[in-house]
C-alpha positions in Angstrom: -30.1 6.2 -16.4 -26.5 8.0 -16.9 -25.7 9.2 -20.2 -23.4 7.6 -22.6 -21.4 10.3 -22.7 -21.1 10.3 -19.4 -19.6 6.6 -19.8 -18.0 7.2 -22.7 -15.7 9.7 -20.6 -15.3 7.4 -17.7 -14.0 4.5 -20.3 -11.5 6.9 -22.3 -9.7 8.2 -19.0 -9.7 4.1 -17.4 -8.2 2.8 -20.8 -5.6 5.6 -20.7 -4.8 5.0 -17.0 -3.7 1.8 -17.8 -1.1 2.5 -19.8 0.3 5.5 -17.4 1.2 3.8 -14.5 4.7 5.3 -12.2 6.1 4.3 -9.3 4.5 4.3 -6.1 4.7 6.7 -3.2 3.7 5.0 -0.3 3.4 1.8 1.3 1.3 2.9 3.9 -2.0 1.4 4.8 -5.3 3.1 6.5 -8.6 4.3 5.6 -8.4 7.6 4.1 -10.8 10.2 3.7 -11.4 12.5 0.7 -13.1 16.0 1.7 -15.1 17.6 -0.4 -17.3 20.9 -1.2 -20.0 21.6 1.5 -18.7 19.6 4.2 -19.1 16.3 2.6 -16.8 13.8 1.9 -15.5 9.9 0.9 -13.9 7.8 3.0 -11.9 4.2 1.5 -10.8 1.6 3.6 -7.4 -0.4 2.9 -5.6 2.2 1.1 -1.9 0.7 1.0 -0.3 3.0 -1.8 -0.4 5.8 -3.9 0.5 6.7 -7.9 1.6 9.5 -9.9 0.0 9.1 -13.2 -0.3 11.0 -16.3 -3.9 13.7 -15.8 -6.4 12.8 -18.6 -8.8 14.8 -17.2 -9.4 13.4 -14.0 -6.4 14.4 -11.3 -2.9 12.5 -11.6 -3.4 10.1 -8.4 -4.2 6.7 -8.1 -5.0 5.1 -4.9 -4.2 1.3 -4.0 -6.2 -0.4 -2.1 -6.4 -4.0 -0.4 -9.2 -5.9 -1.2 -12.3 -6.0 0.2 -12.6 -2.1 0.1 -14.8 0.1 1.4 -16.4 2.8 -0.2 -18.9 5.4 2.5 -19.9 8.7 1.0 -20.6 11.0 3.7 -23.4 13.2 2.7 -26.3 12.4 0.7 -25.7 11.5 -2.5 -27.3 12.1 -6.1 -28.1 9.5 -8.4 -25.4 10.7 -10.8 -22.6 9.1 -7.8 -21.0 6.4 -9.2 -18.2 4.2 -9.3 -17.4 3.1 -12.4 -15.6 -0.6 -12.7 -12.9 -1.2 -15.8 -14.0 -4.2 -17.3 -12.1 -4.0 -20.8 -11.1 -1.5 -23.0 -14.6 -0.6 -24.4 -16.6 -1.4 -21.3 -17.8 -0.7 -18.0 -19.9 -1.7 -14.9 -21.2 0.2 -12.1 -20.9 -0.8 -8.5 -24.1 -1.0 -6.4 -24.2 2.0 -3.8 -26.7 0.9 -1.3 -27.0 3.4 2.0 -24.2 5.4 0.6 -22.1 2.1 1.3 -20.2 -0.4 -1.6 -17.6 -2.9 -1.6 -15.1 -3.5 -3.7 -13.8 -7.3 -4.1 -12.6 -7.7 -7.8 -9.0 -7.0 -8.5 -9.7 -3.9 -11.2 -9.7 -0.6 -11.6 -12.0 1.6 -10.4 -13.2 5.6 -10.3 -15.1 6.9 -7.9 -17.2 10.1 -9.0 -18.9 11.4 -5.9 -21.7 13.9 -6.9 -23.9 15.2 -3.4 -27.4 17.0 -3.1 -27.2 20.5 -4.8 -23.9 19.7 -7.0 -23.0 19.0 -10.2 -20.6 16.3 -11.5 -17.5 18.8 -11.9 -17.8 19.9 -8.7 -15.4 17.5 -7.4 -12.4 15.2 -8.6 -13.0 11.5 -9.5 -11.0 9.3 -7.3 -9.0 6.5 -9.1 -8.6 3.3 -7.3 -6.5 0.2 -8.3 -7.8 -3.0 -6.3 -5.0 -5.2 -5.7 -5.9 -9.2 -4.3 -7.6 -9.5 -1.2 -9.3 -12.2 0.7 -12.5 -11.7 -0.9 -13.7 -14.2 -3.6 -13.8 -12.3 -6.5 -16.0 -12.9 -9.9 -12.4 -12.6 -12.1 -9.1 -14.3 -11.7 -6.5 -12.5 -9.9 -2.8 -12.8 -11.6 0.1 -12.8 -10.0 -0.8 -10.8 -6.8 1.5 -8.9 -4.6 0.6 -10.5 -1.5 -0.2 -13.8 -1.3 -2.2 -14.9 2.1 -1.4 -18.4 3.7 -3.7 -20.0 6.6 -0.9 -19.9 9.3 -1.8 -17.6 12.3 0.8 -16.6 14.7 1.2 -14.0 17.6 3.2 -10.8 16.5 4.1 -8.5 20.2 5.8 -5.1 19.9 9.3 -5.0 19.7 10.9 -4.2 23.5 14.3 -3.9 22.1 16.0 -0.2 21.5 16.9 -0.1 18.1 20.2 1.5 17.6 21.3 2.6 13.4 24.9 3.3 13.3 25.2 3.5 17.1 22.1 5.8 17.0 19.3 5.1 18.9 15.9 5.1 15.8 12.4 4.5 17.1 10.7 2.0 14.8 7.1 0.5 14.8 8.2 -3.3 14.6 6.9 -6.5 15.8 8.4 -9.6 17.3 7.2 -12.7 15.7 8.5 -16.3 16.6 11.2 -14.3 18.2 12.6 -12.8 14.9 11.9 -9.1 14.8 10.0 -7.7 11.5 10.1 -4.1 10.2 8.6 -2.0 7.1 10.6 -2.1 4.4 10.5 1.4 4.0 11.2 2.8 7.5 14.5 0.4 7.2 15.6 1.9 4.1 15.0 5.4 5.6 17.1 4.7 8.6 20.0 3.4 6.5 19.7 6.3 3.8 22.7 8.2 3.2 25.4 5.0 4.1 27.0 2.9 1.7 24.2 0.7 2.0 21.2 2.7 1.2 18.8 1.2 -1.0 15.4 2.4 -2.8 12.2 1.3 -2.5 9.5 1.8 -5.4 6.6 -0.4 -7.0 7.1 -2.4 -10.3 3.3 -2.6 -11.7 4.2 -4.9 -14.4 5.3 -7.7 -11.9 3.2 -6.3 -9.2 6.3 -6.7 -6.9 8.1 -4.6 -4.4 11.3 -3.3 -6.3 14.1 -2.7 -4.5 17.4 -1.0 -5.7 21.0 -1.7 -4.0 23.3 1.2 -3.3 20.8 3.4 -4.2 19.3 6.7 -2.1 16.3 6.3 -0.7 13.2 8.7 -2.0 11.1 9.6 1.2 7.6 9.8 1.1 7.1 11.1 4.3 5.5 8.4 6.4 8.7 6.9 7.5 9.6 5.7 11.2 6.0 6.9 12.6 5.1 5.1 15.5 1.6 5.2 16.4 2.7 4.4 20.4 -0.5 2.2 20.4 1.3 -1.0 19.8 -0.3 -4.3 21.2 -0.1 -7.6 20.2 -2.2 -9.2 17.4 -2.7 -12.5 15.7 -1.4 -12.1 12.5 -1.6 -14.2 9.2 1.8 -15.1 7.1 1.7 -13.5 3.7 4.2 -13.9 0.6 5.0 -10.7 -1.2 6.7 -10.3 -4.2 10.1 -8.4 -4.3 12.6 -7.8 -6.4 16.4 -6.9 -5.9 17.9 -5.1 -9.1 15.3 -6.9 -11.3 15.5 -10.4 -9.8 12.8 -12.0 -7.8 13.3 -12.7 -4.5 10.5 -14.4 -2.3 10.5 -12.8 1.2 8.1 -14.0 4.0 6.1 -10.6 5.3 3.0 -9.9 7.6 0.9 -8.0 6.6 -0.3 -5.7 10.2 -2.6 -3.3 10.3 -2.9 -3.2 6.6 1.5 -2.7 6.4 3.5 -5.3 5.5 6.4 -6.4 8.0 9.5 -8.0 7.1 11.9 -9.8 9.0 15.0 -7.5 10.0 18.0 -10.3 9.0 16.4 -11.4 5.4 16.7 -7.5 4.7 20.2 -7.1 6.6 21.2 -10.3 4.7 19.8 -9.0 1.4 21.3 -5.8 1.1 24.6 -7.2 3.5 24.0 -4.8 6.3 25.4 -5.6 9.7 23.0 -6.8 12.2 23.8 -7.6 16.0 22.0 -8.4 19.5 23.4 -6.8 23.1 21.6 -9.3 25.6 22.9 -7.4 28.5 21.6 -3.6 26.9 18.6 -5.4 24.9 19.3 -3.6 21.8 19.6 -4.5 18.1 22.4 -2.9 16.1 22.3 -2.0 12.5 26.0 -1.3 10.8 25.5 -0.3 7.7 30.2 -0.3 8.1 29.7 -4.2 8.6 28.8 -7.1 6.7 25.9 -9.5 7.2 26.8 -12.6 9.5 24.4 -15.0 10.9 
């Protein structure tokens, strides 16, 4: 049996969390691990961003995660490991950890307080965790989700064309979907940073929408333009995210691969008027950030 104050902690710093929330860092998706003392360590599936927010007591990150998550402790566990789910301001519930294994389905928030054999409870950081919609059933209403999953399957193939920014050749990780090319948001914006057409990318939590900014720099987070080199095709499932442009909605078609979301190359181009051609003869795409958008 945990103590209340125990809880009593855990509900003070969830409550204050939700008032904290910044913008987010990333928009990149994996399954991270969390090391901690004596070897051991967490690892979560799905994580798709990070947020800065305001340290009550326990660390000033916040992860975002796609449901269903997955939670593994690697190590063995005491009974005082927990994850603590935010049901309302003045209460929580505790997620079953069966063989150092739980899932996470419902769209809440979450902290994870990993506590191992021979350690204490301060001995390492909580790890906050906002579940965003899945495809998971859930046992509470999800409103207004970022992404928003549709039955239609299709065949996404890595991109073969050279991508060239400005006349520059840019390696991007991007996939070619009913012959329309689709990139991250945030690799496009890095390419195009510094031109006339830049444009910022950040996370409104209050319409749980992509935010986008015209003619504004870009903010790196440091994950831009990687490229794995182990692309191969896929079947991929249509998704509609929500996006905004300078506070407006705008309703873009995305796919969602390998836990990023793509976008398709002309709605951006034609969104922030950025020039966008195809060479048949060199196979390459042209970005101009000189020229306007034409169809």
């Amino acid at each position: 049996m945990r103590k209340s104050t125990q809880r009593t902690s855990v509900i003070l710093a969830l409550v204050l969390l939700v008032a904290v929330f910044a913008s987010f860092t990333a928009f990149a998706a994996n399954e991270k691990r969390f090391d901690l003392k004596n070897g051991n360590y967490v690892t979560i599936s799905n994580v798709i961003e990070t947020k800065k927010t305001k340290d009550v007591g326990y660390g000033d990150t916040l992860y975002v995660v796609t449901a269903p998550v997955t939670i593994t402790f690697h190590g063995e566990i005491t009974e005082e490991a927990s994850i603590a789910k935010w049901v309302d301001d003045e209460s929580l519930d505790y997620v079953d950890i069966k063989d150092n294994k739980a899932e996470l389905t419902e769209a809440v928030r979450y902290g994870v307080f990993p506590v191992f054999k021979n350690e204490t409870r301060d001995d390492n950081a909580p790890i906050l965790l906002q579940v965003v919609a899945g495809t998971a059933e859930t046992t509470k209403p999800v409103t207004n989700p970022p992404i928003e999953t549709t039955s239609q399957s299709l065949l996404a193939a890595p991109t073969a064309a050279k991508v060239l920014v400005n006349g520059k050749s840019v390696s991007f990780e991007a996939y070619n979907i009913n012959d329309n090319n689709y990139f991250k948001l945030r690799d496009l914006a890095f390419a195009v940073n510094g031109t006339e057409k830049n444009f910022e990318v950040s996370w409104d939590a209050a319409k749980n929408a992509i935010a986008l900014l015209s003619q504004k720099a870009y903010t790196p987070e440091g994950t831009e333009l990687a490229v794995s080199g182990q692309q191969t095709s896929k079947t991929v499932t249509e998704t509609k995210a929500n996006v905004t442009l300078d506070g407006k909605d705008i309703k873009f078609i995305a796919y969602n691969i390998d836990g990023n979301n793509y976008f398709k190359l002309r709605d951006v181009a034609q969104l922030m008027n950025i020039g966008v051609t195809w060479d048949a003869k060199a196979g390459s795409i042209g970005i101009d950030t000189k020229a306007a958008y034409t169809e």
